[in-house]
mmCIF file of the N, C-alpha and C atoms, coordinates in Angstrom:
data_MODEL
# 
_entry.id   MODEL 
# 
loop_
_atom_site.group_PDB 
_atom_site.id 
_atom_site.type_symbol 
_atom_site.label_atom_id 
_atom_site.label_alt_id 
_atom_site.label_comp_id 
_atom_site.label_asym_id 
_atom_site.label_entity_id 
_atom_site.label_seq_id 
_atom_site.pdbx_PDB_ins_code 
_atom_site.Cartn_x 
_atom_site.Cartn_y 
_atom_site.Cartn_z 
_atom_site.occupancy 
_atom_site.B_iso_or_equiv 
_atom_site.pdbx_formal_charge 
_atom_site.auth_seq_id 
_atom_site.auth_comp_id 
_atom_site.auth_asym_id 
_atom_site.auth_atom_id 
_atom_site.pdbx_PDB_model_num 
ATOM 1   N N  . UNK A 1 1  ? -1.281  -11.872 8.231   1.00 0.00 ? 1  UNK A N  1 
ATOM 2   C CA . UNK A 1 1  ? -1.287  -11.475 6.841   1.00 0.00 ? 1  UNK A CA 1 
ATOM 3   C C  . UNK A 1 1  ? -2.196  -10.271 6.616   1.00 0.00 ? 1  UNK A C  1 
ATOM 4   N N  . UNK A 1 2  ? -3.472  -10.209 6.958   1.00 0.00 ? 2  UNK A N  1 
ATOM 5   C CA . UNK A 1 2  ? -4.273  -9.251  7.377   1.00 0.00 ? 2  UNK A CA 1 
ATOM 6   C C  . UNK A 1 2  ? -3.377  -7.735  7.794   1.00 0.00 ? 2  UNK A C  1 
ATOM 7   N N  . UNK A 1 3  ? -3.010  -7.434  8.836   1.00 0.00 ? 3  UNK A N  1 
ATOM 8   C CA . UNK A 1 3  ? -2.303  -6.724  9.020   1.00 0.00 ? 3  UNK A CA 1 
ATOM 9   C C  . UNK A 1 3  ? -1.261  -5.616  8.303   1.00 0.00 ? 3  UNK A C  1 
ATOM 10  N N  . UNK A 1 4  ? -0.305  -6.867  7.872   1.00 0.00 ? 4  UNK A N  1 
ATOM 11  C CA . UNK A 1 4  ? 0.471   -6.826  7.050   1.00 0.00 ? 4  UNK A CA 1 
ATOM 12  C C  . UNK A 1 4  ? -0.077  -5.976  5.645   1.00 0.00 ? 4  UNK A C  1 
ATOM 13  N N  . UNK A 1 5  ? -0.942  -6.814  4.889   1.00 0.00 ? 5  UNK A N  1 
ATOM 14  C CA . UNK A 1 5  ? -1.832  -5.846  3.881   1.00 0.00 ? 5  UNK A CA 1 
ATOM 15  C C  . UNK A 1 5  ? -2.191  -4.601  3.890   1.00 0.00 ? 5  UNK A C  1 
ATOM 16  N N  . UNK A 1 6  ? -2.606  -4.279  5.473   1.00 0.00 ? 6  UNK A N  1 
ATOM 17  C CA . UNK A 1 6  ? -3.154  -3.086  5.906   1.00 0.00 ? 6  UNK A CA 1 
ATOM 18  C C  . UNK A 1 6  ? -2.361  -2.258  5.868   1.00 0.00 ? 6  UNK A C  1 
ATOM 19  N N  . UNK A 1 7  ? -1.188  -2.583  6.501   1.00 0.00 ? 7  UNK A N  1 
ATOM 20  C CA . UNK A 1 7  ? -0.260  -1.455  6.966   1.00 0.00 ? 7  UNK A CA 1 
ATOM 21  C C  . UNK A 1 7  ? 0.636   -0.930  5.274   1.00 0.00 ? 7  UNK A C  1 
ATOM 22  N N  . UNK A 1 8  ? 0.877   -2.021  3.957   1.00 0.00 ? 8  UNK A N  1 
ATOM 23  C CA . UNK A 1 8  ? 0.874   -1.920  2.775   1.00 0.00 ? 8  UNK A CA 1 
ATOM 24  C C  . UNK A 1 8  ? -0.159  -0.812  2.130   1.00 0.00 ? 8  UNK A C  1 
ATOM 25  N N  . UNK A 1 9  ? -1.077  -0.905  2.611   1.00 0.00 ? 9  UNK A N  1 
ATOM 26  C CA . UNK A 1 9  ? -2.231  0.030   2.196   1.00 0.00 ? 9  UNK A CA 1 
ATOM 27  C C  . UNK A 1 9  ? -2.131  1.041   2.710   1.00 0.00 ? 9  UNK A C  1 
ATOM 28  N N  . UNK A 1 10 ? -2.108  1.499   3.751   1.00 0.00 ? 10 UNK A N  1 
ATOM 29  C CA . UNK A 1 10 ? -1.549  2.615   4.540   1.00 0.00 ? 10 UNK A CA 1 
ATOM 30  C C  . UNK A 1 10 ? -0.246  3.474   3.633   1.00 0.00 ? 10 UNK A C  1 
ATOM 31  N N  . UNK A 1 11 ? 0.374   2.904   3.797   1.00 0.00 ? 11 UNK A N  1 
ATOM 32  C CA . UNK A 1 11 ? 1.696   3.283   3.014   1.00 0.00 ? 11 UNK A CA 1 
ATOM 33  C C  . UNK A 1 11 ? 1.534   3.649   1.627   1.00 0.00 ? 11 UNK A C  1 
ATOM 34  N N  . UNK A 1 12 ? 0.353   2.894   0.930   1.00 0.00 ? 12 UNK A N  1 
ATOM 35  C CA . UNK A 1 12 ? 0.745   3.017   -0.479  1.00 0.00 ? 12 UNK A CA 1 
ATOM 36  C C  . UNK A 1 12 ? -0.668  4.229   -0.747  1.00 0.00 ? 12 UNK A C  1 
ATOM 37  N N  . UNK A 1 13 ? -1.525  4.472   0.300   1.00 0.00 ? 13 UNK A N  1 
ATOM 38  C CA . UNK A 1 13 ? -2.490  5.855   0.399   1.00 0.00 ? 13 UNK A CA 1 
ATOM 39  C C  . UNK A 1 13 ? -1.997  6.790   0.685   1.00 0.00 ? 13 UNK A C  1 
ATOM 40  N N  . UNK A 1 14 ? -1.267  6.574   1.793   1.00 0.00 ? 14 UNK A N  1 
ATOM 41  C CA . UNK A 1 14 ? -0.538  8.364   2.320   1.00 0.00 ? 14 UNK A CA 1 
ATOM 42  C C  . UNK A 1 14 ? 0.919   8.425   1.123   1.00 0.00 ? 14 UNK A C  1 
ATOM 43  N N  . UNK A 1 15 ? 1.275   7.410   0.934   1.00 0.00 ? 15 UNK A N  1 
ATOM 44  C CA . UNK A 1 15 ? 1.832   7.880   -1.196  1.00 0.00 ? 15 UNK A CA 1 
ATOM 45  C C  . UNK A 1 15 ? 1.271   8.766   -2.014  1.00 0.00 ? 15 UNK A C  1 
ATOM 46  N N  . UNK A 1 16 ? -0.287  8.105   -2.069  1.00 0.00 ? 16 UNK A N  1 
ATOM 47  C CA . UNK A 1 16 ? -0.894  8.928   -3.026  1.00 0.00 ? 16 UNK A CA 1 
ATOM 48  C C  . UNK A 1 16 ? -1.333  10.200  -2.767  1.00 0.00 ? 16 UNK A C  1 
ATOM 49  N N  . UNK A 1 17 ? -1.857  10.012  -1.288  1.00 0.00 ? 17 UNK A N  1 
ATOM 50  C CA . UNK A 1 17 ? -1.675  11.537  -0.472  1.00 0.00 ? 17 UNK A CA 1 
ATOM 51  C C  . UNK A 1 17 ? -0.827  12.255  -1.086  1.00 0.00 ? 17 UNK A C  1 
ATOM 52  N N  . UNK A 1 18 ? 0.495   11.880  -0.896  1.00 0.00 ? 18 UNK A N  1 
ATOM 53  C CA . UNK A 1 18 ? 1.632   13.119  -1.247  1.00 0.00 ? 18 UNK A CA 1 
ATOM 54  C C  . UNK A 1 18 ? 1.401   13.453  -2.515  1.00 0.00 ? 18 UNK A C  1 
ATOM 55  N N  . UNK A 1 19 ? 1.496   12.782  -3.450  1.00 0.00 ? 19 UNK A N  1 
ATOM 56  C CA . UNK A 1 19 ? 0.978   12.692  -4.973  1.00 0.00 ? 19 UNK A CA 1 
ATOM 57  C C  . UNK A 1 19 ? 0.167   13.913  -4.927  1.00 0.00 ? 19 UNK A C  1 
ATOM 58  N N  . UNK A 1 20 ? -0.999  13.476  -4.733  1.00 0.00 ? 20 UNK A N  1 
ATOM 59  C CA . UNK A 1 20 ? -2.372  14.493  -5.128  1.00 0.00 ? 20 UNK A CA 1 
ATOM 60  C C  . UNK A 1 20 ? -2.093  15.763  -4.710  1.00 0.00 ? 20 UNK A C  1 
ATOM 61  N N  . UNK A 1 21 ? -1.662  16.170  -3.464  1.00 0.00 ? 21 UNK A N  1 
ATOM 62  C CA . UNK A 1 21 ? -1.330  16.945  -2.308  1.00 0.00 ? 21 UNK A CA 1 
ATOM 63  C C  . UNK A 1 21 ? -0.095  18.077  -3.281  1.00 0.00 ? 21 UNK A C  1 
ATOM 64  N N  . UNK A 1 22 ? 0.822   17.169  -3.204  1.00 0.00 ? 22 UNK A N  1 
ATOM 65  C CA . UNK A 1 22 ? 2.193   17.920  -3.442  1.00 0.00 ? 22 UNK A CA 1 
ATOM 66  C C  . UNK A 1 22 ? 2.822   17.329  -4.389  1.00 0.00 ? 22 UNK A C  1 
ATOM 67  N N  . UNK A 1 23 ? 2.138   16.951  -5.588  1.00 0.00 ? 23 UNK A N  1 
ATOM 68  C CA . UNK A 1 23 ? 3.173   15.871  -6.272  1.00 0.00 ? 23 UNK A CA 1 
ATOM 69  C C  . UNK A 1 23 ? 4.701   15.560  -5.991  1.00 0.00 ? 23 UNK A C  1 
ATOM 70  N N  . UNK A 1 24 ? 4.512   14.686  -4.901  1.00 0.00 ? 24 UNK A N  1 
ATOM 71  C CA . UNK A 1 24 ? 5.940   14.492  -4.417  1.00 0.00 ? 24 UNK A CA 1 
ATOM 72  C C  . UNK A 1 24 ? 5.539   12.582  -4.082  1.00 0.00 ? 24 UNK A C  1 
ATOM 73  N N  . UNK A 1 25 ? 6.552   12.025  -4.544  1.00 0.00 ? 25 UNK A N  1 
ATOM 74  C CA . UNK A 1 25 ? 6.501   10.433  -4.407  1.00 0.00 ? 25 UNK A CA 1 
ATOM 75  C C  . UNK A 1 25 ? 7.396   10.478  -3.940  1.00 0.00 ? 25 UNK A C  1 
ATOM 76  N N  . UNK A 1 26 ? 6.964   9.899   -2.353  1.00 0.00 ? 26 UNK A N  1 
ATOM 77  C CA . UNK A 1 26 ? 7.824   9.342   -1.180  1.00 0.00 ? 26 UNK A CA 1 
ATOM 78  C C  . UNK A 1 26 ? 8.468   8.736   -1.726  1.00 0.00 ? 26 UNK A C  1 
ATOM 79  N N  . UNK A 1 27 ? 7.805   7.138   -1.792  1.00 0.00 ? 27 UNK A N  1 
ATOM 80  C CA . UNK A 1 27 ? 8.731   6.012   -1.898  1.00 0.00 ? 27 UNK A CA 1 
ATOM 81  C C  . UNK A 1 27 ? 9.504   5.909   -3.156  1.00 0.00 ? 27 UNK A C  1 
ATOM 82  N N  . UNK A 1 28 ? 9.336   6.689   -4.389  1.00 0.00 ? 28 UNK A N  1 
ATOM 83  C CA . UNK A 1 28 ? 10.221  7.420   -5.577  1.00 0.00 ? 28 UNK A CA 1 
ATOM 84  C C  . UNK A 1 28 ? 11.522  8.002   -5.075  1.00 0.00 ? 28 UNK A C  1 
ATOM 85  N N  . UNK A 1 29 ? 11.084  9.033   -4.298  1.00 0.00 ? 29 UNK A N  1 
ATOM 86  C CA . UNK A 1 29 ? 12.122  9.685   -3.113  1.00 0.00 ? 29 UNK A CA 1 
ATOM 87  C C  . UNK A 1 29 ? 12.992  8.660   -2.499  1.00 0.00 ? 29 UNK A C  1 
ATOM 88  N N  . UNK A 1 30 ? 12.661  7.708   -1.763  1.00 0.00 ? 30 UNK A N  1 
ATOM 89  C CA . UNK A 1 30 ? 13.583  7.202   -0.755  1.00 0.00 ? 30 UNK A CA 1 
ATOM 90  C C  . UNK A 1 30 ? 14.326  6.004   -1.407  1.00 0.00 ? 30 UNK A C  1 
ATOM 91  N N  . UNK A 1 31 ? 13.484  5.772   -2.335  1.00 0.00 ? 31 UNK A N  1 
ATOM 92  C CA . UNK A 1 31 ? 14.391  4.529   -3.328  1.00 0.00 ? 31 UNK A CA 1 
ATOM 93  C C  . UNK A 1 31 ? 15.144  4.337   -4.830  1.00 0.00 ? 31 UNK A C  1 
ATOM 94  N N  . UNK A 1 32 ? 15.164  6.094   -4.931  1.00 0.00 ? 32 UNK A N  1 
ATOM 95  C CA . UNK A 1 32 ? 15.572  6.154   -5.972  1.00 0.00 ? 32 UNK A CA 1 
ATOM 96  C C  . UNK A 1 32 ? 15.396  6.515   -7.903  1.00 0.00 ? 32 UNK A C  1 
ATOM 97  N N  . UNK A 1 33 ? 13.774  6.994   -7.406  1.00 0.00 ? 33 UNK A N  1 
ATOM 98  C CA . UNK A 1 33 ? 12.757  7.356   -8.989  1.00 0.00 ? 33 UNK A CA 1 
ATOM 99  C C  . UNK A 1 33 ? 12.286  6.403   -8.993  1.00 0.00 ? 33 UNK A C  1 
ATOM 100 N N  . UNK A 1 34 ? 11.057  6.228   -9.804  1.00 0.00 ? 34 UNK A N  1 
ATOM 101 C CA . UNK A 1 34 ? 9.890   5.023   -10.200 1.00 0.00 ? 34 UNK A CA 1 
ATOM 102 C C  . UNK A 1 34 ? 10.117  4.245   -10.998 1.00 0.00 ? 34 UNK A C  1 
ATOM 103 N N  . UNK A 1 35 ? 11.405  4.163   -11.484 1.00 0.00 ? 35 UNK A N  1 
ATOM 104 C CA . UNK A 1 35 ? 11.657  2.907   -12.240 1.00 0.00 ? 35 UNK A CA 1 
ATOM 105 C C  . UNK A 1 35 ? 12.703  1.957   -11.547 1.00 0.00 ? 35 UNK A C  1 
ATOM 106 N N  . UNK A 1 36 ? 13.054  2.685   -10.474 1.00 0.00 ? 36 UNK A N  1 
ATOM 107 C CA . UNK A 1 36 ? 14.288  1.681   -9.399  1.00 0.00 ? 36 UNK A CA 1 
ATOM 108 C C  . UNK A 1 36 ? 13.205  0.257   -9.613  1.00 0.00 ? 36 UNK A C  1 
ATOM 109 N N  . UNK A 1 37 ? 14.381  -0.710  -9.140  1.00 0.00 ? 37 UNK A N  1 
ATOM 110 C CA . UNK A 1 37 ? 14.005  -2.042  -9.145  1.00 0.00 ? 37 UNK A CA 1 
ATOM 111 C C  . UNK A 1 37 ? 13.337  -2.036  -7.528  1.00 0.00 ? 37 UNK A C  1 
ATOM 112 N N  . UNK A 1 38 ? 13.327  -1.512  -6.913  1.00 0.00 ? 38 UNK A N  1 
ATOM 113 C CA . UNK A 1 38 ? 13.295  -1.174  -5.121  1.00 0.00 ? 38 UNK A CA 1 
ATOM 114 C C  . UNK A 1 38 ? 11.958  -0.059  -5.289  1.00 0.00 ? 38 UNK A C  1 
ATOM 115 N N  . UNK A 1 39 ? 12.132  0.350   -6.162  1.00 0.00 ? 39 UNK A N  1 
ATOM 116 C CA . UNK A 1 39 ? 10.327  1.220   -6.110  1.00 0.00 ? 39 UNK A CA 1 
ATOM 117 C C  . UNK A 1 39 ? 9.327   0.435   -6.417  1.00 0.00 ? 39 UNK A C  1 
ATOM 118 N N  . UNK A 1 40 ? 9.830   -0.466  -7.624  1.00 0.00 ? 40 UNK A N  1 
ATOM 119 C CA . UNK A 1 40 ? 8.594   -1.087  -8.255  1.00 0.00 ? 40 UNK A CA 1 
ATOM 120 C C  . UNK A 1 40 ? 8.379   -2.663  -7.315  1.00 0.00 ? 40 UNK A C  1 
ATOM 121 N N  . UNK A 1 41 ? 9.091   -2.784  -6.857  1.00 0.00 ? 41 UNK A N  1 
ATOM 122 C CA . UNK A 1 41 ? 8.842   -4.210  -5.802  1.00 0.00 ? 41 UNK A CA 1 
ATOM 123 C C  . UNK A 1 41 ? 8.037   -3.544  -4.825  1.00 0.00 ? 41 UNK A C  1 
ATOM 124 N N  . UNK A 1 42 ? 8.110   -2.013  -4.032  1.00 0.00 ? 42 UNK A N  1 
ATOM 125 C CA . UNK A 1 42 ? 7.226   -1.299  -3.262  1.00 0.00 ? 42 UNK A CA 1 
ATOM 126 C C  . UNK A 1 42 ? 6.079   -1.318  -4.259  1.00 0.00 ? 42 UNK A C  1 
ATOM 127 N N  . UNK A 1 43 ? 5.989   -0.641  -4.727  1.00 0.00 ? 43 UNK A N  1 
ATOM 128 C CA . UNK A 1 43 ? 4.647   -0.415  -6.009  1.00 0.00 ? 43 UNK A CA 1 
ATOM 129 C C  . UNK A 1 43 ? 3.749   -1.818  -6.053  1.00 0.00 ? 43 UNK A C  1 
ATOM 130 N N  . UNK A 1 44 ? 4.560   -2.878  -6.056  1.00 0.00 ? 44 UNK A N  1 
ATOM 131 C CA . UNK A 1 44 ? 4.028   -4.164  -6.759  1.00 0.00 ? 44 UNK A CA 1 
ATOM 132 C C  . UNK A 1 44 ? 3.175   -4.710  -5.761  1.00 0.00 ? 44 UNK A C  1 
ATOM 133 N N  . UNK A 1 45 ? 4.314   -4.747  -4.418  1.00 0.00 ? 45 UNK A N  1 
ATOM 134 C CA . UNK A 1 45 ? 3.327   -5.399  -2.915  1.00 0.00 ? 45 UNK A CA 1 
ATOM 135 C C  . UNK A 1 45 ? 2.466   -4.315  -2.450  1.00 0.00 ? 45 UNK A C  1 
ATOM 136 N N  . UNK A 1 46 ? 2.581   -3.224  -2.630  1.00 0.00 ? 46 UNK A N  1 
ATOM 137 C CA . UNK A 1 46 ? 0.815   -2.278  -2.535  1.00 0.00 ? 46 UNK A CA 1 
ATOM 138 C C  . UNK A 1 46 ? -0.246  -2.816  -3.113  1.00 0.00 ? 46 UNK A C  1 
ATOM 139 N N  . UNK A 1 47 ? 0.172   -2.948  -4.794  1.00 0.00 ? 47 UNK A N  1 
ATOM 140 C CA . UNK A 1 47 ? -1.280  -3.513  -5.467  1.00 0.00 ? 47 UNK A CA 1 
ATOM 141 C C  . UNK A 1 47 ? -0.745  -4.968  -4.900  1.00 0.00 ? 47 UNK A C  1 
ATOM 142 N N  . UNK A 1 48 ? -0.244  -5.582  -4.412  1.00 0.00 ? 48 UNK A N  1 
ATOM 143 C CA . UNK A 1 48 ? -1.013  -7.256  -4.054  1.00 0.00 ? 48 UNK A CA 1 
ATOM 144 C C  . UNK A 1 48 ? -1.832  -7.186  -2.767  1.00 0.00 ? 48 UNK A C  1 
ATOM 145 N N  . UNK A 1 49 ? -1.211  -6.358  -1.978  1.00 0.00 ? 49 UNK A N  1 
ATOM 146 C CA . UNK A 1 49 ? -1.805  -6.062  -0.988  1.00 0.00 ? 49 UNK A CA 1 
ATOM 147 C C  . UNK A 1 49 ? -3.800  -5.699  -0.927  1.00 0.00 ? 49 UNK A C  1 
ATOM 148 N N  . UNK A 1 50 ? -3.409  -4.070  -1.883  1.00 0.00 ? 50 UNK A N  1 
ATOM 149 C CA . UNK A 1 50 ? -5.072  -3.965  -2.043  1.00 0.00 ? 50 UNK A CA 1 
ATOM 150 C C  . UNK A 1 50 ? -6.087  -5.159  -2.532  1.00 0.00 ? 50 UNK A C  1 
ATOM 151 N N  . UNK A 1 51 ? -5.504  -6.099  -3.961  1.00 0.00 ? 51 UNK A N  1 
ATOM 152 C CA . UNK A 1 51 ? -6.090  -6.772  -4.767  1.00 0.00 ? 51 UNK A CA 1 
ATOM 153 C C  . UNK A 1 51 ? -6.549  -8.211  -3.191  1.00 0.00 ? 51 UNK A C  1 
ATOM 154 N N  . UNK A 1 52 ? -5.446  -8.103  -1.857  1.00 0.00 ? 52 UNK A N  1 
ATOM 155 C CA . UNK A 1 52 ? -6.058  -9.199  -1.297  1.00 0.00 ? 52 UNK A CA 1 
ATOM 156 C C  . UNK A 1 52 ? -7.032  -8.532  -0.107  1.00 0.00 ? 52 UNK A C  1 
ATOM 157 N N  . UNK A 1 53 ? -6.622  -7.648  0.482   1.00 0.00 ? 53 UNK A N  1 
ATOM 158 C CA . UNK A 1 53 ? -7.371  -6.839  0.966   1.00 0.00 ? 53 UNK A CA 1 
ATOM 159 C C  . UNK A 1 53 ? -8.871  -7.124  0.408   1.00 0.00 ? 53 UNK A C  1 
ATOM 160 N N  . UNK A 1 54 ? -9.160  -7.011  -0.729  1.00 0.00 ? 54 UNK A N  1 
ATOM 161 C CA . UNK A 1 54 ? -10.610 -7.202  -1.465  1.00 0.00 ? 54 UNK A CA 1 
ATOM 162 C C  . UNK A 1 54 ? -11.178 -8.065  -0.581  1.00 0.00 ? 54 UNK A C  1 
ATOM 163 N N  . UNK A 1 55 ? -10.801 -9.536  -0.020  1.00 0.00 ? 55 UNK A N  1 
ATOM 164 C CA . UNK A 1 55 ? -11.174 -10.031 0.663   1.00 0.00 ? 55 UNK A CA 1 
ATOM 165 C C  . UNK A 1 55 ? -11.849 -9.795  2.374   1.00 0.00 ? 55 UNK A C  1 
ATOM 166 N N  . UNK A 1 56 ? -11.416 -8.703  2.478   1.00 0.00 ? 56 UNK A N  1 
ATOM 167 C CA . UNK A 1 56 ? -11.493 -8.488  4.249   1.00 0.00 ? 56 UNK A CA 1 
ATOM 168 C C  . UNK A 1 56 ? -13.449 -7.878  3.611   1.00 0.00 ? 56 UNK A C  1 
ATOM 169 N N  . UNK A 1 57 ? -13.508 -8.018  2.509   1.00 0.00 ? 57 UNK A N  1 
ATOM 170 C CA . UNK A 1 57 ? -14.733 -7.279  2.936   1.00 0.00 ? 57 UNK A CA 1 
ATOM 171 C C  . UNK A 1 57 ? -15.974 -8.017  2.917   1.00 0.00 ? 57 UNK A C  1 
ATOM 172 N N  . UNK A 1 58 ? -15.543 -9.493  1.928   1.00 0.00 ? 58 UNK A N  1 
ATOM 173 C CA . UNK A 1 58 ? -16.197 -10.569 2.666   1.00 0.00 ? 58 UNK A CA 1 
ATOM 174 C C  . UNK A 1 58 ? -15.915 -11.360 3.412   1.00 0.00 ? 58 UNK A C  1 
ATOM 175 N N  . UNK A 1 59 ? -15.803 -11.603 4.463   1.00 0.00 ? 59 UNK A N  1 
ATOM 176 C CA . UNK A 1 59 ? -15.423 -12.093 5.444   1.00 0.00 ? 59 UNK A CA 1 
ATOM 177 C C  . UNK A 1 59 ? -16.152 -11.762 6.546   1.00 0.00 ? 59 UNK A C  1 
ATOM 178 N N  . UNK A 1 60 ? -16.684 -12.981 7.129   1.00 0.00 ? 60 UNK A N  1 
ATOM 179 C CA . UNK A 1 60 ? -17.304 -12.953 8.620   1.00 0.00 ? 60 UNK A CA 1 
ATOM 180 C C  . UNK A 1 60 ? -16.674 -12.388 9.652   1.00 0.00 ? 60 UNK A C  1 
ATOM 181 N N  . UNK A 1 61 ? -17.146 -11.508 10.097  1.00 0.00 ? 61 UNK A N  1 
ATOM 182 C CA . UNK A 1 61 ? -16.687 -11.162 11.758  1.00 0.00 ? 61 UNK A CA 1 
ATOM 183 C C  . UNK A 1 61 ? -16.934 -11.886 12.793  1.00 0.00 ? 61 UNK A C  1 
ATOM 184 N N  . UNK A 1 62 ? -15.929 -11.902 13.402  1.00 0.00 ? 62 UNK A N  1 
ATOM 185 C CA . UNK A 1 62 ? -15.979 -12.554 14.510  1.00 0.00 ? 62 UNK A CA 1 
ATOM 186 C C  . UNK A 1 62 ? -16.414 -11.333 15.744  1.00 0.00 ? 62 UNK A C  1 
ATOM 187 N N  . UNK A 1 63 ? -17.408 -11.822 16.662  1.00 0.00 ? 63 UNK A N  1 
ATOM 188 C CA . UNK A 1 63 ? -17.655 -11.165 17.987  1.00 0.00 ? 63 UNK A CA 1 
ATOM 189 C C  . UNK A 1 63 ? -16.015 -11.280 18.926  1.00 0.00 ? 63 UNK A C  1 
ATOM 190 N N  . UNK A 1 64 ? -16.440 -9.802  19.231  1.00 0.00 ? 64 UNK A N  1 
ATOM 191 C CA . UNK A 1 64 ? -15.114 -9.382  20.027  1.00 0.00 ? 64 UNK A CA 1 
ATOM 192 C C  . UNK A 1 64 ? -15.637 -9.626  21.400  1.00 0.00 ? 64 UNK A C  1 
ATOM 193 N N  . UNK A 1 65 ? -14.634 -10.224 22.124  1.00 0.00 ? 65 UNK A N  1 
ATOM 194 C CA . UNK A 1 65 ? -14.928 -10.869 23.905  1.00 0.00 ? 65 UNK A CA 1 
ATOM 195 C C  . UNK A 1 65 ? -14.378 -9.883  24.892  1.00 0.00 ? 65 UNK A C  1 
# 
């Protein structure tokens, strides 16, 4: 799940990348404008993603072997 979040986050930064950069929205682009039903389900699992993400930052580390 971890992972998963990450790689959501990834995706939904180098988004905003393009944004800031070039105002150009990828995933707007590939699914159709920002109100597609298929953008905003992308849009939606980014912010669930970050909002769980919040968690990785409390969380114990484990020693790597």
């Amino acid at each position: 799940m971890d992972r998963l979040a990450i790689l959501l986050m990834i995706i939904g930064s180098l988004n905003w990348g393009l944004i800031g950069l070039f105002q150009f929205d990828f995933v707007a682009s590939i699914f159709g404008g920002t109100s597609s039903m298929v953008s905003r389900i992308i849009y939606t699992l980014v912010g669930i993603a970050g909002i769980y993400s919040i968690s990785l930052l409390f969380r114990e580390r484990r020693p790597v072997r």
